[in-house]
LUMNU-544172 format. One record per residue (C-alpha): residue number from 1; x negated, y negated, z. Coordinates in Angstrom, 1 decimal. Layout:
N
<atom i="NUM" px="X" py="Y" pz="Z"/>
...
//
This chain:
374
<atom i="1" px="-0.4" py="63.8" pz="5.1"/>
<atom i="2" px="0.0" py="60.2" pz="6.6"/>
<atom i="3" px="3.1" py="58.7" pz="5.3"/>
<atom i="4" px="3.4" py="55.7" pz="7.8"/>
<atom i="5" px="2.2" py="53.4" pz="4.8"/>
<atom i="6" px="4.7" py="55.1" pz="2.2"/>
<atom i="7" px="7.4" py="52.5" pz="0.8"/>
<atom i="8" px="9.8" py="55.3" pz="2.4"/>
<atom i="9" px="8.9" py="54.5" pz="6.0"/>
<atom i="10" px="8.0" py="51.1" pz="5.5"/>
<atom i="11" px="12.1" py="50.6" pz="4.5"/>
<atom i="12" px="13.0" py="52.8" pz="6.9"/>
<atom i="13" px="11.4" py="50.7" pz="9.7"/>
<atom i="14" px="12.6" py="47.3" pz="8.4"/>
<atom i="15" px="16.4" py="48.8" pz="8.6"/>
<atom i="16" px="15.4" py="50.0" pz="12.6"/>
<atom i="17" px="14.0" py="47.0" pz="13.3"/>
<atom i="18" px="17.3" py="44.9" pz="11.8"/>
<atom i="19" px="19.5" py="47.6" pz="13.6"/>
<atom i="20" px="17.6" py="47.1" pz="17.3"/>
<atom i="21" px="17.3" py="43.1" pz="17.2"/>
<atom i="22" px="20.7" py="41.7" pz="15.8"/>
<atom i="23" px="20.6" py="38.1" pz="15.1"/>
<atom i="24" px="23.4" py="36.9" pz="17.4"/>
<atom i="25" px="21.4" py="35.8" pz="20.0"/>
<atom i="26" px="19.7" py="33.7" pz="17.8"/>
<atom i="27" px="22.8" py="32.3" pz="16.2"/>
<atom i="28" px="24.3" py="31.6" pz="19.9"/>
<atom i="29" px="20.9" py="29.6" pz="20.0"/>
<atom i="30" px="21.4" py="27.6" pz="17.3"/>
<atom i="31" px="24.9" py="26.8" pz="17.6"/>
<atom i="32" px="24.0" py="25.8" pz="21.3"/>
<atom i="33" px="21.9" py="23.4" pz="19.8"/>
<atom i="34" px="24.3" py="21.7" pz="17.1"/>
<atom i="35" px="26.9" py="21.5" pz="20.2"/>
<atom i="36" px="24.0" py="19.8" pz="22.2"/>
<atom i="37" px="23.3" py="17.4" pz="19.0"/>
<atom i="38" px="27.2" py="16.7" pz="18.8"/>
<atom i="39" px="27.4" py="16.2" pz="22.8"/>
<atom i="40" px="24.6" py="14.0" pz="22.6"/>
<atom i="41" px="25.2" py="12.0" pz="19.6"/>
<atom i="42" px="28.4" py="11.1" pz="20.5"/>
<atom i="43" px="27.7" py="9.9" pz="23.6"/>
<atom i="44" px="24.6" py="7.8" pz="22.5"/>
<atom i="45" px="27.0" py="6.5" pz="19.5"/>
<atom i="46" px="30.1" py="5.1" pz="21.0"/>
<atom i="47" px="28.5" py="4.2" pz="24.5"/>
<atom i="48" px="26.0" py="2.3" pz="22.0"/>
<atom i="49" px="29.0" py="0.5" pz="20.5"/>
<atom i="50" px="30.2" py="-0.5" pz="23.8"/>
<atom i="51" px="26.7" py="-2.1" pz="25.6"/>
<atom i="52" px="26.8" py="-4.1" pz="21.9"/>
<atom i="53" px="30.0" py="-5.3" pz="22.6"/>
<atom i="54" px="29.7" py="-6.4" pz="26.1"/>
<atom i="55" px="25.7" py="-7.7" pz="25.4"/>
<atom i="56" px="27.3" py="-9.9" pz="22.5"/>
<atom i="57" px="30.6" py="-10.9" pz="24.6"/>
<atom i="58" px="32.9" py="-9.1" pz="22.0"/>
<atom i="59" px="34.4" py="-7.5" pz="24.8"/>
<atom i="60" px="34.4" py="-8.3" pz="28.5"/>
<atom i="61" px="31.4" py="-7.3" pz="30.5"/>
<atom i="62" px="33.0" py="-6.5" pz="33.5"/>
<atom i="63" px="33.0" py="-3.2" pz="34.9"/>
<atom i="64" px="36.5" py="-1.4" pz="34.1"/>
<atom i="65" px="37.7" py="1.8" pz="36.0"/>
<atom i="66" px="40.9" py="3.3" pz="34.9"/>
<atom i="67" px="43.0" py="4.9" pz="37.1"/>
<atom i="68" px="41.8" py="8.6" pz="38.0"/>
<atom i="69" px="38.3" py="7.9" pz="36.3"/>
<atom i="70" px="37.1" py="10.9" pz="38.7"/>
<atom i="71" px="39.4" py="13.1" pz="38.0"/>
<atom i="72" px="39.3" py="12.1" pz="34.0"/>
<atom i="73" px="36.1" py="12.6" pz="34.1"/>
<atom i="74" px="35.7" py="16.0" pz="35.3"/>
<atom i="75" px="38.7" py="17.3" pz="33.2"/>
<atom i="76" px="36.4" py="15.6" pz="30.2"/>
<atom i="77" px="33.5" py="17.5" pz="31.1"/>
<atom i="78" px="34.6" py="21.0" pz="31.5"/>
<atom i="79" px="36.6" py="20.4" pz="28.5"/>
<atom i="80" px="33.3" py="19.9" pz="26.9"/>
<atom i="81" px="31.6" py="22.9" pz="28.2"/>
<atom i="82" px="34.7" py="25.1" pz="27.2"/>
<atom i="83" px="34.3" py="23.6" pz="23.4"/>
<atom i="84" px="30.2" py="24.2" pz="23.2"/>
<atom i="85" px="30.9" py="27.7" pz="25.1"/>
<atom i="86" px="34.1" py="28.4" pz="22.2"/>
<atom i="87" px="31.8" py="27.6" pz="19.4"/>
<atom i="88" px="28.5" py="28.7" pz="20.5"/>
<atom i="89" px="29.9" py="31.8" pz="21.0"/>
<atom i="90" px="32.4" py="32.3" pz="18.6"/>
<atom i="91" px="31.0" py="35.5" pz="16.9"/>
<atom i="92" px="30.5" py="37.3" pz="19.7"/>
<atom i="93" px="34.1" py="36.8" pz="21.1"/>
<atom i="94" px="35.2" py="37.3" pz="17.2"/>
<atom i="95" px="37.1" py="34.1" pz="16.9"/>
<atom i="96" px="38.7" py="33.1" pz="13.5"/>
<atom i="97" px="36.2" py="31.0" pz="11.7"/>
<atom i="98" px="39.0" py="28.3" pz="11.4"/>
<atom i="99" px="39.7" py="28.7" pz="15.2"/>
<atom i="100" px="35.6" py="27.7" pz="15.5"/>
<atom i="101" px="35.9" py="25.1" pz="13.4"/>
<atom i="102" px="38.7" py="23.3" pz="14.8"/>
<atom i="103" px="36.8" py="23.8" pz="18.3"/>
<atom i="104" px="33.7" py="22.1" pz="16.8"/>
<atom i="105" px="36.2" py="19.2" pz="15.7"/>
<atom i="106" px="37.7" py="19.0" pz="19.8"/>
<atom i="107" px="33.9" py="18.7" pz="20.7"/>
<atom i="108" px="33.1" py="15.9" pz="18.6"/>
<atom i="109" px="36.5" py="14.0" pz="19.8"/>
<atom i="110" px="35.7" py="14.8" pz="23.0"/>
<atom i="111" px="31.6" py="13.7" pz="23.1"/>
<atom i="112" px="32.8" py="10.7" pz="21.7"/>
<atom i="113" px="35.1" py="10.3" pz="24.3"/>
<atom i="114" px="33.0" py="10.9" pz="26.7"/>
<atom i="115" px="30.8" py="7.7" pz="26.0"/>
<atom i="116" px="33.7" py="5.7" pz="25.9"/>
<atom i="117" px="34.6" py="6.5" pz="29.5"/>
<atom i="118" px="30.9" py="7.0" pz="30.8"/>
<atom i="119" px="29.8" py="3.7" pz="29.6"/>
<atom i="120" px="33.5" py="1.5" pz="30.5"/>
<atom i="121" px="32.4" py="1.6" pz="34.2"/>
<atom i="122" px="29.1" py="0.1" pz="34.1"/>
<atom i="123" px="29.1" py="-4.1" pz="34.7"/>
<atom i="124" px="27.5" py="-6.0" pz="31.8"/>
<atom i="125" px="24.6" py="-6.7" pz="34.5"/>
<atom i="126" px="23.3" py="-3.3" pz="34.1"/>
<atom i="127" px="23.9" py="-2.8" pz="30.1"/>
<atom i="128" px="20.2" py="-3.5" pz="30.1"/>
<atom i="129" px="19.3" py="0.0" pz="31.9"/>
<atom i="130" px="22.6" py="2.1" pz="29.6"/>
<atom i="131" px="20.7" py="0.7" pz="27.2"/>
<atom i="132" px="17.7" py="1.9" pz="28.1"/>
<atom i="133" px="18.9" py="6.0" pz="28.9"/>
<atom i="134" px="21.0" py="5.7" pz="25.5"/>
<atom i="135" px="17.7" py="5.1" pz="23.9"/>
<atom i="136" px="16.4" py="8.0" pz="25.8"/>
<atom i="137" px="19.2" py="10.1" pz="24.6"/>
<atom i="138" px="19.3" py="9.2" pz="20.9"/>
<atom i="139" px="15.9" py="10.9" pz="21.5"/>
<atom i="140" px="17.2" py="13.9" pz="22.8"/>
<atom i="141" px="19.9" py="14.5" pz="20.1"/>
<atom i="142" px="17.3" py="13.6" pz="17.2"/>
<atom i="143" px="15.5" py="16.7" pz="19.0"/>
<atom i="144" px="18.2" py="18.9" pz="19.5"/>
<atom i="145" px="19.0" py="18.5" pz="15.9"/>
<atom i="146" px="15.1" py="19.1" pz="14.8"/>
<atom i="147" px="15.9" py="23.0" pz="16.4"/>
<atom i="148" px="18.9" py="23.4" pz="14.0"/>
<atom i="149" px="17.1" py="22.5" pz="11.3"/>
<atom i="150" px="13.8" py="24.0" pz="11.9"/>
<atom i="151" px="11.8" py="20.3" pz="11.6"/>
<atom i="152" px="9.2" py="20.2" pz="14.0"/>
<atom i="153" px="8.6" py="16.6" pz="12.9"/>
<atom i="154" px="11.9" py="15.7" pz="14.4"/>
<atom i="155" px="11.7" py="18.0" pz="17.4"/>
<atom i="156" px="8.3" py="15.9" pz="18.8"/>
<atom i="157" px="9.4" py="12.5" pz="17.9"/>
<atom i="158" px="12.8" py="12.9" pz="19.4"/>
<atom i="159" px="10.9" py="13.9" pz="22.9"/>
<atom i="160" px="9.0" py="11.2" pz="22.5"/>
<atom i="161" px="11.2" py="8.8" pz="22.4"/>
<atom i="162" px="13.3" py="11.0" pz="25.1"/>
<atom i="163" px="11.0" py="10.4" pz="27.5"/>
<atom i="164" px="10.1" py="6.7" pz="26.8"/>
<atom i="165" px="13.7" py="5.7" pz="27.1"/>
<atom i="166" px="13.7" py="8.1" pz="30.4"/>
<atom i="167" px="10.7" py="6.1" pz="31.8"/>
<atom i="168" px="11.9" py="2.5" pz="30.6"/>
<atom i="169" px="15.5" py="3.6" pz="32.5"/>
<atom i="170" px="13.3" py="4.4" pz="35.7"/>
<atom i="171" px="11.6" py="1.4" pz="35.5"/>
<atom i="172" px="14.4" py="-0.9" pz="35.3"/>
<atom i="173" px="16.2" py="1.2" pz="38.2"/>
<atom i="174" px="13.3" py="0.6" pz="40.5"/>
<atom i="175" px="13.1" py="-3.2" pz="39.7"/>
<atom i="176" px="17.2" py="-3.4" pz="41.2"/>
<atom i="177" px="16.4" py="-1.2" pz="43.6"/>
<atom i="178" px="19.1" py="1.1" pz="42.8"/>
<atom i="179" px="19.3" py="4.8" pz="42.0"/>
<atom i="180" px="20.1" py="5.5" pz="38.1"/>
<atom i="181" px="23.3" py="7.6" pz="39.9"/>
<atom i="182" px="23.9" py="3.7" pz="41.5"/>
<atom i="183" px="24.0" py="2.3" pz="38.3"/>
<atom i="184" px="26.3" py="4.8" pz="36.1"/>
<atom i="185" px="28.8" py="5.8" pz="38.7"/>
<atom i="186" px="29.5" py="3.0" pz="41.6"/>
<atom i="187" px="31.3" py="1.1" pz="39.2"/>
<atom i="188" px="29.4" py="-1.8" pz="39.8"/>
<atom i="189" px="31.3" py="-5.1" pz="38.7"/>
<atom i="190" px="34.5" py="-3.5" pz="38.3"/>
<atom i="191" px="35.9" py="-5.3" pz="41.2"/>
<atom i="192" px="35.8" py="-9.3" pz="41.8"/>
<atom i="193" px="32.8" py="-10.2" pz="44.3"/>
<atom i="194" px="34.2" py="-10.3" pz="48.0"/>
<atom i="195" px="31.8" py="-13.3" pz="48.4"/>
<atom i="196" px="33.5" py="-15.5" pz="45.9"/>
<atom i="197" px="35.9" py="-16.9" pz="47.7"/>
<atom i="198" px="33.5" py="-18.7" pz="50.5"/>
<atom i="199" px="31.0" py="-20.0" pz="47.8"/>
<atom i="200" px="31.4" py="-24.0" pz="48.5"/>
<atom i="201" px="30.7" py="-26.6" pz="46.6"/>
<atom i="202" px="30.6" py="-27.7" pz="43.1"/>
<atom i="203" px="28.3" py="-27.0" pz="39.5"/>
<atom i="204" px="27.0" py="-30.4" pz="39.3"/>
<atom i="205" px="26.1" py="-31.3" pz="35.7"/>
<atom i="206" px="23.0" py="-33.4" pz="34.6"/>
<atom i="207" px="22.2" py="-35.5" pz="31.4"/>
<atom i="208" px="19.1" py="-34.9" pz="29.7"/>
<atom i="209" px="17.5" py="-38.0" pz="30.6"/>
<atom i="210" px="18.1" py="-37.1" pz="33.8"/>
<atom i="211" px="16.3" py="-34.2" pz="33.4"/>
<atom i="212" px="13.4" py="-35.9" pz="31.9"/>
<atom i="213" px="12.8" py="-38.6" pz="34.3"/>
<atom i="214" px="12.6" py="-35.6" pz="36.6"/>
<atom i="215" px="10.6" py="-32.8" pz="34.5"/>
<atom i="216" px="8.2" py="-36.8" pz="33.6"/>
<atom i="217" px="7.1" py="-36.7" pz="37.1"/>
<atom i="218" px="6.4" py="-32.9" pz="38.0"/>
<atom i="219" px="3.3" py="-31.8" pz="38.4"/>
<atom i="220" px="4.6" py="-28.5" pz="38.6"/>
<atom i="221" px="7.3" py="-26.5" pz="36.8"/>
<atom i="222" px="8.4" py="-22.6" pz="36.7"/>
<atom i="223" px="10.5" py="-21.7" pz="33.8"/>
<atom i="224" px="12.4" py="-18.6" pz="33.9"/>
<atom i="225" px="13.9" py="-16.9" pz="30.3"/>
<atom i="226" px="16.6" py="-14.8" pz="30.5"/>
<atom i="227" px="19.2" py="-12.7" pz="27.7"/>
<atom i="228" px="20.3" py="-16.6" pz="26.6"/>
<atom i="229" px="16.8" py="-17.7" pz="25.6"/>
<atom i="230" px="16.9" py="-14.9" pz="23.8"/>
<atom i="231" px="20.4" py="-15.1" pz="22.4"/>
<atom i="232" px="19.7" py="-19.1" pz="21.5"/>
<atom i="233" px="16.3" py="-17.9" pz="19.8"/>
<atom i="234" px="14.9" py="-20.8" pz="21.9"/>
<atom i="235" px="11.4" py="-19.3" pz="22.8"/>
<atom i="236" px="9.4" py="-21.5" pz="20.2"/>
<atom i="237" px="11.3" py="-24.8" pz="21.6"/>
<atom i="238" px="10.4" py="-23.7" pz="25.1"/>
<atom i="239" px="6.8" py="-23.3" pz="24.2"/>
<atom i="240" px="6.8" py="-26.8" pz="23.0"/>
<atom i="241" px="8.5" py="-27.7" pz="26.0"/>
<atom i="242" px="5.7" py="-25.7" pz="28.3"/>
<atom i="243" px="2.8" py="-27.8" pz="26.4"/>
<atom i="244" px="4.4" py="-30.8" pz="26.3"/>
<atom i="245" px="4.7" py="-30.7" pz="29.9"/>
<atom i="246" px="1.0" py="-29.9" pz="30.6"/>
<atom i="247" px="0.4" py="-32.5" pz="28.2"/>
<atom i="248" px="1.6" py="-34.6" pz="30.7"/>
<atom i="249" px="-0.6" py="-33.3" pz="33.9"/>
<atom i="250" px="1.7" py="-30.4" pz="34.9"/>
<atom i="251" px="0.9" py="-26.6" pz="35.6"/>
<atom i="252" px="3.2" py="-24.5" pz="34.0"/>
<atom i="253" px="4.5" py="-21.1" pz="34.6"/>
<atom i="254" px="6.5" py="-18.5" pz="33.1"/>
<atom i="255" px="7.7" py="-16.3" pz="35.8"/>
<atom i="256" px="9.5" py="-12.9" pz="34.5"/>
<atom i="257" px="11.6" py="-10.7" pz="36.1"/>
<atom i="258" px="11.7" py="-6.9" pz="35.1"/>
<atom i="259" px="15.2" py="-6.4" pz="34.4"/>
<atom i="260" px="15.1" py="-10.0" pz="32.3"/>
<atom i="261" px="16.7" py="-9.6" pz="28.7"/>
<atom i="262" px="17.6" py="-5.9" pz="27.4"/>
<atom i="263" px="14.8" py="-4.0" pz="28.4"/>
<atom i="264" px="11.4" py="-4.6" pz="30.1"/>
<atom i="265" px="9.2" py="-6.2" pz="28.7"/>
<atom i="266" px="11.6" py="-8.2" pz="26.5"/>
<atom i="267" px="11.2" py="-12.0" pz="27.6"/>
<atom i="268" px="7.2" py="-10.9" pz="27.3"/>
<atom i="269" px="7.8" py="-10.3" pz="23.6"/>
<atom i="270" px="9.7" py="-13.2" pz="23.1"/>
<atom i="271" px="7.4" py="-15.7" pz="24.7"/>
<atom i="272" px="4.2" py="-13.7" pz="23.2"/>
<atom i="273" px="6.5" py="-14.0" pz="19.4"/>
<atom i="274" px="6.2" py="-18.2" pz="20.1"/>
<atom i="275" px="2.5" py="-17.8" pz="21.2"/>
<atom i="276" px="3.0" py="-18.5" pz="25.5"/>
<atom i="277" px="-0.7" py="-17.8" pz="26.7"/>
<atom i="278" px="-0.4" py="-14.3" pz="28.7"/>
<atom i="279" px="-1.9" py="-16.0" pz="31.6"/>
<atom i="280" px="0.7" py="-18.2" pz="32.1"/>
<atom i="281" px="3.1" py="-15.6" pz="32.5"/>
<atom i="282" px="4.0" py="-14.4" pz="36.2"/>
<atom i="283" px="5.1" py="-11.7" pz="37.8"/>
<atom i="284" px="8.3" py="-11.5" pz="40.1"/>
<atom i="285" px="6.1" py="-10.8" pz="43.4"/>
<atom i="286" px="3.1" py="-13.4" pz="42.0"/>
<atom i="287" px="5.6" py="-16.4" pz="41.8"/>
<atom i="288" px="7.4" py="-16.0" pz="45.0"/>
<atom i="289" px="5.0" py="-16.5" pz="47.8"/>
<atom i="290" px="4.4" py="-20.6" pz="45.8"/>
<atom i="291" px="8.3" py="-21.4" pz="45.0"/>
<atom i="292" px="8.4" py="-23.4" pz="47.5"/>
<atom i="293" px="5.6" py="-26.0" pz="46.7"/>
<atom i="294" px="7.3" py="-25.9" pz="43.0"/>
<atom i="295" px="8.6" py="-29.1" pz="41.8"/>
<atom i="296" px="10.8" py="-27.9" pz="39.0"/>
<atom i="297" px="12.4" py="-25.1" pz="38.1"/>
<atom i="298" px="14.2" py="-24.2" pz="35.1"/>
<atom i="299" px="16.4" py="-21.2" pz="34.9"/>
<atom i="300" px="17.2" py="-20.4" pz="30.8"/>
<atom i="301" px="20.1" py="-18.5" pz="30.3"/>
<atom i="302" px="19.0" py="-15.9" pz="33.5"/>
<atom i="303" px="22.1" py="-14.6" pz="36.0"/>
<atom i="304" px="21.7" py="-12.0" pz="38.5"/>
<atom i="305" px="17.6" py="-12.0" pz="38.5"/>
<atom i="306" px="18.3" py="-15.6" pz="40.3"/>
<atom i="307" px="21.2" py="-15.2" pz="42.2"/>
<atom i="308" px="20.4" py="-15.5" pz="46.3"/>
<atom i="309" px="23.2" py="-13.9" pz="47.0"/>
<atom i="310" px="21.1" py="-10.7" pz="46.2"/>
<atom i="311" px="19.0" py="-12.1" pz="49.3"/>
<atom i="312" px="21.2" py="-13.4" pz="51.6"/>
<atom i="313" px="24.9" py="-12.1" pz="51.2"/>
<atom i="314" px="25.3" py="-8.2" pz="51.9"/>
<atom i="315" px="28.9" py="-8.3" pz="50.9"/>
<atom i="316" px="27.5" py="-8.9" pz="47.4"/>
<atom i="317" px="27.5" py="-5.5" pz="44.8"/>
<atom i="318" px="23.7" py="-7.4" pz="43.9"/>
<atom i="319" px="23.0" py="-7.5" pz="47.6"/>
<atom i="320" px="19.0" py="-6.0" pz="48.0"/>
<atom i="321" px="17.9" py="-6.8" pz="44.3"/>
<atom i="322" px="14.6" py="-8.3" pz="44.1"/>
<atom i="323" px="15.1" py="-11.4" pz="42.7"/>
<atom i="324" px="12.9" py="-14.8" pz="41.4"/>
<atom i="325" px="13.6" py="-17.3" pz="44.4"/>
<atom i="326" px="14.0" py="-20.0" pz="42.4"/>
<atom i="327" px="16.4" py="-21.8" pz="44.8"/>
<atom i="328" px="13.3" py="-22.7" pz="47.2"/>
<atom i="329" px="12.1" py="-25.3" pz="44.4"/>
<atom i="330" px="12.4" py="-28.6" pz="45.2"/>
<atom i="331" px="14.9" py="-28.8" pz="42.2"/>
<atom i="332" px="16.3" py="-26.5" pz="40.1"/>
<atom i="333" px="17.6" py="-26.8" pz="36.3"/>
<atom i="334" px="20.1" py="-24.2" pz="34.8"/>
<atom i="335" px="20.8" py="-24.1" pz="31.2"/>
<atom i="336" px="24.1" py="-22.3" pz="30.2"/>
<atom i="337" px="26.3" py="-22.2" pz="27.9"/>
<atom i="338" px="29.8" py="-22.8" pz="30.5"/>
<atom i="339" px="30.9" py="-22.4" pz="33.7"/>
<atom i="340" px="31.6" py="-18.7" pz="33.2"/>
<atom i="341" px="30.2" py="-15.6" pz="35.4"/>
<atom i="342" px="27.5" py="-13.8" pz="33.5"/>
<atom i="343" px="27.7" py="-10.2" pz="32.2"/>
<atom i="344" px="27.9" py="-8.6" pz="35.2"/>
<atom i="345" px="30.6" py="-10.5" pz="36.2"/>
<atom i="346" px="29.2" py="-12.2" pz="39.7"/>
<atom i="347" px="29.1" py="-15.9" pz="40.7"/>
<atom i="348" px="25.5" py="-17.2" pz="40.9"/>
<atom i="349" px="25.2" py="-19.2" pz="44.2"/>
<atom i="350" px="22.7" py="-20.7" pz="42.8"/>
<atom i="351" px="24.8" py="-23.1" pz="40.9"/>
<atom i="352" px="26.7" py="-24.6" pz="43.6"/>
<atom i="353" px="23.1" py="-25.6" pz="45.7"/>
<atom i="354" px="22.6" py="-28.9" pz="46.7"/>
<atom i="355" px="18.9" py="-28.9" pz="44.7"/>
<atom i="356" px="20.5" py="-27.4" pz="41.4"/>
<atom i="357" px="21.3" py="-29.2" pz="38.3"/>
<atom i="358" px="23.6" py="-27.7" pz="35.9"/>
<atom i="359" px="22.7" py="-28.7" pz="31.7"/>
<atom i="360" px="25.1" py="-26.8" pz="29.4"/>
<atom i="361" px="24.9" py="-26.0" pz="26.2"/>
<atom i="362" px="22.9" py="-23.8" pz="23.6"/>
<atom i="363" px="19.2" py="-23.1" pz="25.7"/>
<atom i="364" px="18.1" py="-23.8" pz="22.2"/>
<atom i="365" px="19.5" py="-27.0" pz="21.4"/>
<atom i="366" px="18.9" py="-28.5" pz="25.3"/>
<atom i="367" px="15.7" py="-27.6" pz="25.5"/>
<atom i="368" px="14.6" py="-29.5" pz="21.6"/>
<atom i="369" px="16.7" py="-32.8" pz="23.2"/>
<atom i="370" px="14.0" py="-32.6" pz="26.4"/>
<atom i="371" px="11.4" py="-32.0" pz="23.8"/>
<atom i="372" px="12.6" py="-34.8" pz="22.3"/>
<atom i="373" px="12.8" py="-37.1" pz="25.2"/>
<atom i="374" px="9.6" py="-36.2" pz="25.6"/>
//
């Protein structure tokens, strides 16, 4: 008599099967992944807060180390791994639920933390690339947390954007040729450039007539956008400015630097928003090799992608960063808001050249008064 199909056996096997696969390992998995969500998260959230602050000038954008970073740091993390290890594997090692609970609590203080300190180090000059990996790893949390709560949907789209943010990071890297290790742990910025002290010379200011008369007669001009054409929201007046210009006779170029703005690709945007033609846009190494037959240039709210000290001054933390060599045009034009540093804290050389031509004030606001000499 077969009695493998009998209700009987068919119980009997369900209760060996329970018996000879427990679910612990299954509920170590899953409370790995919640810790890794937490870790994550917390990290993305608070070292998001931070690259706002110092983007928006909320709070300083120079690079701060406090004293012991290493050795905070390292206590941090293996205070971390204790936590996810405690609450991951609290049934197993019989822990209190309270005690587990409280432990989940430590590990949410402590990611958050954790972005704090990971993120005070890093010069405003490089918030463009944190920006970049904590994009990346809001994608990795949003996945982590798809495993927990059995979403697929989640689990894809937070790879995706994972490894978008991974690959923006690596692009951005490339383009200051630095390592992403060079970025997050030299504490760039957090000390005054040894080089300030022997830049000579002085910011010399110019009227916007000035600049006219001298913009009237070009016959050719390279304007370069950086984060404060963007913060001034003065891409359509700079587009009016552009065809104004070739109104007049003169080629116009926009050359762009990868690491311009937050993210690559962001002063493309921008320009492409106010309707720039795409073939007047040039690349870094496309717009080099002719800077010197350039008449004009005219640097909009850009810092470190135009600093020569980045060519010519290896005591500089910049020092070996491609950068658009505007100072070999015949004249050069910097709009800025003051005299200040930028984010990352560095004085541009540029500024104090003999062919450079400070006009300060909002990029926005400058540029429509040329437009309107014009």
């Amino acid at each position: 008599m077969d009695l493998a199909g009998s209700p009987v056996c068919w119980s009997a096997g369900l209760s060996l099967k329970k018996t000879i696969t427990p679910a612990l390992p299954w509920r170590f998995t899953r409370r790995f992944a919640v810790s890794l969500a937490v870790l994550i998260g917390g990290i993305t959230f608070t070292g998001s807060l931070q690259a706002w602050g110092k983007l928006s000038g909320k709070i300083s954008g120079r690079a701060i180390l406090i004293p012991g970073q290493t050795f905070v740091s390292i206590l941090l993390a293996l205070s971390i791994v204790a936590s996810m290890v405690l609450f991951a594997g609290g049934p197993a090692l019989d822990l209190d639920s309270s005690i587990v609970f409280y432990v989940f609590l430590v590990l949410v203080v402590l990611s958050l933390v954790l972005g704090i300190i990971g993120v005070l180090p890093i010069g405003g000059g490089d918030m463009p690339v944190v920006i970049a990996l904590l994009n990346s790893c809001s994608g990795l949390a949003a996945a982590a947390a798809g495993f927990v709560i059995y979403n697929n949907v989640l689990i894809v789209a937070g790879c995706l954007v994972g490894c978008s943010g991974l690959i923006l990071t690596i692009i951005m890297c490339k383009a200051m040729n630095r390592s992403l290790g060079n970025v997050l742990f030299s504490g760039f910025g957090a000390t005054t450039q040894s080089s300030d002290s022997e830049v000579t010379g002085e910011m010399k200011a110019a009227s916007i007539e000035d600049a006219y008369y001298v913009l009237e007669s070009a016959r050719s001009v390279v304007i370069v956008p950086g984060y404060g054409m963007a913060v001034a929201q003065a891409q359509h007046a700079v587009k009016e400015l552009g065809d104004l210009l070739e109104a007049n006779g003169c080629e116009v170029r926009y050359a762009i630097h990868p690491v311009a703005g937050r993210m690559p690709g962001h002063m493309n945007v921008l320009l492409a928003e106010a309707d720039v033609p795409y073939e007047q846009l040039a690349e870094m190494h496309d717009v080099n090799p002719i800077m010197t037959t350039v008449d004009v240039a005219i640097v909009i709210g850009a810092n470190d992608v135009v600093n020569p000290a980045a060519a010519n001054d290896p005591a500089s933390p910049i020092y070996g960063m491609p950068i658009i060599n505007v100072h070999e045009a015949k004249t050069v034009y910097a709009l800025k808001r003051g005299k200040g540093a930028g984010f990352s804290g560095l004085v541009n050389t540029l500024f104090f050249l003999d062919n450079t031509r400070m006009l300060y004030g909002d990029a926005k606001g400058t540029v429509s008064a040329l437009v309107a000499e014009f």
